[in-house]
Every structure is written in structure tokens, then in C-alpha cells.
N, C-alpha and C positions, 0 to 999 in steps of 0.2 A: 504494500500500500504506500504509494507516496506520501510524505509525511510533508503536505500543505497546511497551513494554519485553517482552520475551518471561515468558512464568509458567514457571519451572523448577524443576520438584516430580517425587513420586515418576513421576507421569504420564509426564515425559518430552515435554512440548511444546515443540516450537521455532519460533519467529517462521522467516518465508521467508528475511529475511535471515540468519539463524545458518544456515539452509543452505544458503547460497551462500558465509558464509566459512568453513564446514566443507567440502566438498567443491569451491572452487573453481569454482564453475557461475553460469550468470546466472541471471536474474530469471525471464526466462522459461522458460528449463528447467524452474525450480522451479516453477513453475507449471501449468506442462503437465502436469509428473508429480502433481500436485494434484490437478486436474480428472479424472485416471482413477483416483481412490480417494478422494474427499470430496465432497459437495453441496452441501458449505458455500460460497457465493460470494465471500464475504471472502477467502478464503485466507489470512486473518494468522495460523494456525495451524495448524500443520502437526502432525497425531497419528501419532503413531512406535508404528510395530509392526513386522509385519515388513518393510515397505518398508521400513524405513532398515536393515533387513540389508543387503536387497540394495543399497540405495544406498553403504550402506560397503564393500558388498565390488568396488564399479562405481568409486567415485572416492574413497573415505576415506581420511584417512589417521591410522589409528590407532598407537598404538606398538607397537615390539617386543618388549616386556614383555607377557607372558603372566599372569602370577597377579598383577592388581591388582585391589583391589574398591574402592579408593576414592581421587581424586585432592586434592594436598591445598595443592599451590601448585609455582610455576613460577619460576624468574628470568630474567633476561631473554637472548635468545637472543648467541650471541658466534660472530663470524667466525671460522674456521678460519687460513686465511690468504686473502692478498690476490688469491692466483692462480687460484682459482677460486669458485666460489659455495657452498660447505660450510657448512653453521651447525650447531655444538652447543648442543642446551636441555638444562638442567638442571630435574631435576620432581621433586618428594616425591609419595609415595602411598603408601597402608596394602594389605599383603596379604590374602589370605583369611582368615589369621588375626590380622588385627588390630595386625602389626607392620609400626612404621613403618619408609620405606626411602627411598632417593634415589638416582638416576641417570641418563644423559645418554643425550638421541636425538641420533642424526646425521644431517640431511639433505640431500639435496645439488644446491637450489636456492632461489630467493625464494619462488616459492610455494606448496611445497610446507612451507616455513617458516611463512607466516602458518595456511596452512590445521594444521597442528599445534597453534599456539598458537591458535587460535580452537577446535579440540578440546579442548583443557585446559581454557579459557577456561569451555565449557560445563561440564565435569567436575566442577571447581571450583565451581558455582555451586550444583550438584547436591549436592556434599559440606556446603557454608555452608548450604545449604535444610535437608538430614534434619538434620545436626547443631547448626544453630546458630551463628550469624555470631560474629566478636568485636568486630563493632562496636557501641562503645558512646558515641561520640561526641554531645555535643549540638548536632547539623547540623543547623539548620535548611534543608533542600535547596532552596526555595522561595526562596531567597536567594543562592544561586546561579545567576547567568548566564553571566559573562566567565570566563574562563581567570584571569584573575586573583582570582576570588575564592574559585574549585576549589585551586588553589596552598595562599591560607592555612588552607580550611580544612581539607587534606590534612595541611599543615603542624600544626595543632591535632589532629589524627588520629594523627600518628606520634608525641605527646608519649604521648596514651592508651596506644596499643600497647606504648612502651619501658615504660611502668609494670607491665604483664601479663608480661614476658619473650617480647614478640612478636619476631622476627627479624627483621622489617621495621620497630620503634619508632627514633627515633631519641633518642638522652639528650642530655643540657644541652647539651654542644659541637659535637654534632652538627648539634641544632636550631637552634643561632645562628649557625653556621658557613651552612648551607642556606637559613636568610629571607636571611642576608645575599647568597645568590647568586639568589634568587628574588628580592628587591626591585632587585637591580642590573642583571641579567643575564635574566633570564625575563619577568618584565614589561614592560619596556621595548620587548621583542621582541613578547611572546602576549599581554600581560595584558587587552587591549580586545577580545579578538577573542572573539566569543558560542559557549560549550561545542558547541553543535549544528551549527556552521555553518564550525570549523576543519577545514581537510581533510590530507591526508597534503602535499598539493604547498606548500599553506601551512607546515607542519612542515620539511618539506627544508629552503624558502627558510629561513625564520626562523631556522634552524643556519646558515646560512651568514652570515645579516647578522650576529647575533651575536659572529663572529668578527672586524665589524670594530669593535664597541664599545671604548672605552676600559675599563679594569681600574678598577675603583671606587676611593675616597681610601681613605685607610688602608691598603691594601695593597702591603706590601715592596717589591712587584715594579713598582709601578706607575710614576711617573715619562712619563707616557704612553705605557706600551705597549699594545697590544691584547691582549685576552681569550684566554688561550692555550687551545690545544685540549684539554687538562686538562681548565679550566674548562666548555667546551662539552658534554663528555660527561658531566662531572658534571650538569649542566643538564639532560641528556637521560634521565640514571637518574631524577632528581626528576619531570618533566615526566611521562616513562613511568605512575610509578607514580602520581603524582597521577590521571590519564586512568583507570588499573586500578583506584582508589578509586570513582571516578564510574561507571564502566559495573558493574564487579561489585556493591561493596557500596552505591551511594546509587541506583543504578539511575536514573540521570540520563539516559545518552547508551544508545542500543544497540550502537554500533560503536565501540572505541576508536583514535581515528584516527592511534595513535603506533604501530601493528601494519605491519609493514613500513619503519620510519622508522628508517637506521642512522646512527650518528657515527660516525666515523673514532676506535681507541682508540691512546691516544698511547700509547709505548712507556713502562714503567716502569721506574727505575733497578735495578738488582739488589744486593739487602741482603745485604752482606760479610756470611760467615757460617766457622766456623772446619771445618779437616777433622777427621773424626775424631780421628787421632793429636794435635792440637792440643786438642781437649775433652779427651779420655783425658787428657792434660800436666794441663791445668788441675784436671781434678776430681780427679786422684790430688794435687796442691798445695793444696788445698781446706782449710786448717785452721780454718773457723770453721762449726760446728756447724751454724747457723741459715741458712744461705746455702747449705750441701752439701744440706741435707733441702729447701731449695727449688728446688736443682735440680734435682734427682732426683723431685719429684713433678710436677715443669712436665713435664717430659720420661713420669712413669708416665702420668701423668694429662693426657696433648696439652693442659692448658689453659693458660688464659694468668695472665699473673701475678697481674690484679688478684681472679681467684677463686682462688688459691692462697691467696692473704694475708685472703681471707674465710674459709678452711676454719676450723672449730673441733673440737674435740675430739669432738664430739658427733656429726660427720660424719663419725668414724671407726670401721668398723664390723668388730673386729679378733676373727677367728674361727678364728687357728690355734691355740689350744687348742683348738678343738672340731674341728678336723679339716675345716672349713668354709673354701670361699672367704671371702677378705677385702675389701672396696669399702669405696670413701669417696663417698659423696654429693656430685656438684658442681652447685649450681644458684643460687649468686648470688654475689654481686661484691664488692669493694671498691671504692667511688668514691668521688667530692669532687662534691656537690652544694650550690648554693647555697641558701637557706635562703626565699627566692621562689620559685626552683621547687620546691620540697620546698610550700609554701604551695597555688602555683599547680595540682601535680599532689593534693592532698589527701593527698599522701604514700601514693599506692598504689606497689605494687611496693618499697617499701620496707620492709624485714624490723628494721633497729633503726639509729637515730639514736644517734653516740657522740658525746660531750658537749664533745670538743676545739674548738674555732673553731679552722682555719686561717689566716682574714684576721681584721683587727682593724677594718679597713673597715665602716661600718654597711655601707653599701651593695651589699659583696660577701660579706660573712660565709658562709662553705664548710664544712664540713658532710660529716664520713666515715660514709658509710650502708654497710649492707649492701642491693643491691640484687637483686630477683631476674635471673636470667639464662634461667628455663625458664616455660612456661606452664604451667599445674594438672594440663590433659591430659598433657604431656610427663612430668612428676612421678608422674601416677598410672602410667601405663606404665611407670613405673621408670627412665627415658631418663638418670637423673641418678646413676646407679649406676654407676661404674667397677671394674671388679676387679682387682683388685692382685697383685704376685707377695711370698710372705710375706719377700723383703728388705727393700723399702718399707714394712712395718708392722714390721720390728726395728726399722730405722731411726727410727722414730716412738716406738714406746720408749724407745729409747738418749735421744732428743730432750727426752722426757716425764722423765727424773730427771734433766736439766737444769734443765729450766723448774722444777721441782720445789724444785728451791737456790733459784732467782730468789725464789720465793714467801717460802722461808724466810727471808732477808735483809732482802727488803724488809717481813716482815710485816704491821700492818695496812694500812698505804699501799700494798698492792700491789693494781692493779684490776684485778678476774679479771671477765673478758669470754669464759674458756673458748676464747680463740685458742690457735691453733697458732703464728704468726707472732706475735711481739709483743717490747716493749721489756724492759727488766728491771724495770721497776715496771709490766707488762702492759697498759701501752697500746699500743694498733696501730702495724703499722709501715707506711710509707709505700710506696707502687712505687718514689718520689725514693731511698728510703732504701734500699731493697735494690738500686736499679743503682749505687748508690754504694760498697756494699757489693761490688759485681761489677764495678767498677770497680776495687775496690783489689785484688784477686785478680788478673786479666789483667793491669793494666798493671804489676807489676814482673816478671812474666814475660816480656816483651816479645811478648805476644802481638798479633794487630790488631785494632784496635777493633770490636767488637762489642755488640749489647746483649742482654739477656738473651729476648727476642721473638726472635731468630736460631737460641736452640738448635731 
């Protein structure tokens, strides 16, 4: 069979191999069933009508979800437990009406796991064709052969996406944090081996040698120990989706050969968090204004801090005069980016540069951006709209003829940036600065250490 990347358009064709990892079947199966409904002697495309009815309803395995018209991404499948073969995937898809959703299949063996995700796999491909990829990477594919050079330029692919508010980008720390476990720990293992020619037994082993590499310099723990299982699976989420870059969006490989390939996921510690009656203590002792209205909208608003302390005024959209629900718009951040990658990204995804320097460092000069958190599509859908119950918008009030003194005091020196969160002469305030802030509230309580990510 020639090994063409398959064409996935409205038409609906699939190479032989996507249905053999859709349905689980071999080569010849697919084949035979070919030859009784096509003339074509190549067989490298298979045209779907109603044969793949029947063949879905003989061996598919679709999901249980009934009203989806379009699939829109997957993460990667997780063991149930150890004692028997159970996997849960988690899948976004948009309804018949256009609204987007998320929820979990459960299946309950291996391969009826891969044959699901290789369902997606096509689904996905189908959604990126009518609508429109988001890759906009300058890949040269053709320059790609080893595993090792899919790595950086996946690597180079997640800087893009974190600029869009993709869910899959990674930001500054992330990204250095990641080369540094693909140059130590991934390469050394895959990086020579040719995109087309690694197979899944190679994958297995390669997890296992890994685990007896030494921990690279610079790191805490190192002292020669080996590579903890931590790090392996971290390895294994990068490797995964690197493979998911190349077979969906560069259309490099047909088969991603990290589809059935699991780590063992180490157990993770459990973040002290207070009980009810313990929060109730604290936020009824809560005497500083700016710290109470942020907890209370980390908590309206499930977000996390660093887009709390991005909200501005303008994100508030207060309609109980008018007898209208009231939302606040969440869709971008407060970070610390350095002023190379600010260079290096062309500064997309970045909504406004404040003018503080962090470090006095040439070299590391840092930089508080607002950055986006949602994609344009997410935005247009309104995904970014939370509704509020109208305590949290008094509360925002009461807050607003505070800040309103501030102004007044500090008159022209005061820098109005239109924050919500801010200093008394309205410059931003830090995450450092509000768990400090949350720091000084619990501990003369004698409450247990907590941070403010727990509420």
C-alpha cells in the first residue's frame, strides 16, 4: 500500500490504514471489503458512503454522545486504576447548535482505547479541514526527519499557540522548563531515530531506558540520582503531542506511533486546603478591602489569580440597574515576560506592555503584560463571559469609592491603567504581593498554611 497521507475533506476519504485503526481490523479485511464496492486497484482510498454505516455499526467505535456535529480536540487518555484495563478520554466538541462542550468516554480495554482515539483523530482532522487549522508556524516540514528535530520544532509550535490563547501553547516557563527536559531526557533517548520508522515497541523500551539516565546538572535533586518517574511522564505528555503535531497538523507521518504507548502516572502530593468553617473564620476576619474582593471573585469567577489581577474596570459589565444579569469578561492574564520573548514572539497575544522593569539585569529584564488566555473563536462565542450574582458587583462598588480616594491623594502621579487590583498610586499589583497579602491574614489566625490557588 503506498503510504500517502490520507485527503480529509468534506468527501470523507480514508487511506486503508485509518480503517484498520478505526475499526480494529487488518489489512486484508480492508481490503476484501474494497474489492466488493470499488475498481479502483490501488485501494489507497477508501470512499465512504454507506459502507462505513454498516462498517460502524459491524466494528466502530463511536461515542456515547449523541448530539455532536463537530469534534474539536482530545487529551490524552488516563488509566482508571491499576486493576483492570479502564481508560477515560476527555474530548471537546461543538453541538448542533454550535455550542461548545467537553466530556469523558469510558472504555474498558486497550483497544478499544486506541480504536476511539484514532476516531477522534479523524474527526479532528475533518473539523481543522472545513474550518481552518491554527497552525501558523514557519515549519519548514522538509526538514524534518529525526525525532529530534519534530521535538524543537513542536517546541517552536507551542511558543505560537500560547500567543493565540491556544490551550495547548506553552509560555516562557513553561517553554524552558520543556527544551530543558527534551535536550536532557528525550533526545538522548529518540532524538536519532527517523519520524517514519519509530514504532510503539521502540516507545515502550525508550520509557524504560530513560528511567535509568542521570537527572541533568543544575537540578536540586540531582546529586546522581536517576530520572524520576515524574520526569518520564512528563516526557511522555511532550513526546505524545509532539507525534499529534506531525501526523495531524504537518501531515508528516500517517500513524502516530505514541497511540497505545502508557507511563506509569506517579502519584501526586495533595495541596493542604482549609474546611469550610476554616474559610468562613478567615473571610469573616478579612479587614483589608483589596484582598476580600479578591477572594471573592477567584472563588465567583473559578479563575485563577493571575487573571483576577488582569481584570479592569472595563471588564465589568454591571446591569443591576437595568434589571439585567451582570458578567465580567475573563480572557487574559497577568504575567512576567521577558522582554526577548516579548521580541522573539513579535509580541502577539499580548494585549498591553506596563512600563515597570522587574529585573535590572540587561539580560533578564521582565516585563508585566496582559496576556490573552482565550482564542478569537472562544471570545466570539462569548466563552469569556461569566455571570455574577449582584453581591459581587456591590462588592465592586463599595471597592470603586475606595480606589476613588486613592486617585484623589495621589492626584497627578496617580497611573490609571483602569485596574481593578492595583497599588495606591495604580500600579499593578503582583500574585508575590497579594499571597503576601494572604499571608498576613491566615497566619495570625493560626490557620494552616495555605495559598491562595487552594481556595
Amino acid at each position: 500500500m503506498a503510504g500517502v497521507t490520507p485527503s480529509i475533506m468534506e468527501c470523507r476519504n480514508y487511506s486503508v490504514q485509518d480503517i484498520m485503526n478505526i475499526y480494529g481490523v487488518g489489512e486484508e479485511s480492508v481490503r476484501n471489503f474494497i474489492k466488493k464496492h470499488q475498481k479502483n486497484n490501488d485501494f489507497r482510498v477508501f470512499m465512504v458512503g454507506k459502507y462505513l454505516r454498516v462498517l460502524t455499526s459491524a466494528m466502530g467505535r463511536k461515542p456515547k454522545k449523541k448530539d455532536i456535529a463537530e469534534y474539536l480536540w482530545h487529551s490524552e487518555p488516563i488509566k482508571i486504576n491499576a486493576t483492570n484495563d479502564n481508560w477515560r478520554i476527555r474530548y471537546g466538541y461543538l453541538d448542533s447548535e454550535g455550542k461548545e462542550h467537553q466530556t469523558t468516554e469510558t472504555v474498558n480495554n486497550e483497544r478499544a482505547k486506541n480504536q476511539f482515539l484514532s476516531y477522534l483523530l479523524l474527526r479532528e482532522k475533518e473539523h481543522k479541514a472545513a474550518k481552518g487549522t491554527t497552525v501558523a508556524s514557519k515549519v519548514d516540514k522538509t526538514e524534518i526527519e529525526t525525532v529530534e528535530q519534530l521535538l524543537y520544532a513542536y517546541a517552536e509550535h507551542t511558543k505560537y499557540l500560547h500567543t493565540i490563547g491556544d490551550r495547548y501553547g506553552w509560555d516562557e516557563g513553561t517553554y524552558r522548563a520543556n527544551i530543558g527536559k527534551i535536550r536532557n531526557y528525550i533526545v538522548p533517548v529518540f532524538g536519532s531515530f527517523p519520524i517514519w520508522k519509530i514504532t510503539r515497541v521502540d516507545m515502550r523500551q525508550g520509557f524504560k531506558d530513560m528511567l535509568q539516565l542521570p537527572q541533568a546538572n543544575g537540578n536540586h535533586k540531582a546529586n546522581g540520582a536517576r530520572v524520576s518517574q515524574r520526569t518520564v511522564y512528563d516526557c511522555k505528555k511532550i513526546i505524545s503531542r509532539a507525534f499529534k503535531y506531525a501526523t495531524d497538523d504537518l501531515e508528516l507521518i500517517t500513524e502516530n506511533p505514541m497511540l497505545g504507548v502508557t507511563v506509569k502516572q506517579p502519584k501526586s502530593g495533595r495541596r493542604e486546603v482549609w474546611t469550610e468553617e476554616q474559610f468562613n473564620f478567615a473571610y469573616d476576619n478579612c479587614s483589608n478591602p483589596q484582598l476580600k474582593l479578591l477572594i471573592s471573585l477567584m472563588i465567583a469567577l473559578r479563575s485563577r489569580i493571575g487573571e483576577c489581577l488582569a481584570l479592569t474596570w472595563s471588564d465589568v459589565y454591571d446591569n443591576e440597574d437595568k434589571h439585567e444579569p451582570s458578567y465580567i469578561r475573563v480572557y487574559k492574564q497577568l504575567v512576567y515576560r521577558s522582554e526577548k520573548f516579548i521580541e522573539e514572539t513579535n509580541g502577539r497575544g499580548i494585549l498591553k506592555v506596563f512600563d515597570q522593569v522587574r529585573s535590572t539585569r540587561p539580560d533578564a529584564k521582565r516585563r508585566a503584560v496582559f496576556h490573552v488566555t482565550k482564542t478569537e473563536k472562544e471570545i466570539e462565542a462569548k466563552t469569556d463571559r461569566i455571570y455574577v450574582a449582584p453581591e459581587v458587583i456591590f462588592m465592586l462598588r463599595d471597592y470603586r469609592l475606595v480606589q476613588n480616594q486613592h486617585k484623589q491623594l495621589a492626584g497627578d502621579s496617580y497611573i490609571d491603567d483602569d485596574l481593578i487590583f492595583a497599588h495606591e498610586d495604580g500600579t499593578h499589583i503582583s500574585s508575590q504581593y497579594a499571597d503576601d497579602m494572604f499571608s498576613a491574614l491566615y497566619k495570625p489566625l493560626g490557620l494552616p498554611r495555605v495559598d491562595l490557588y487552594s481556595l
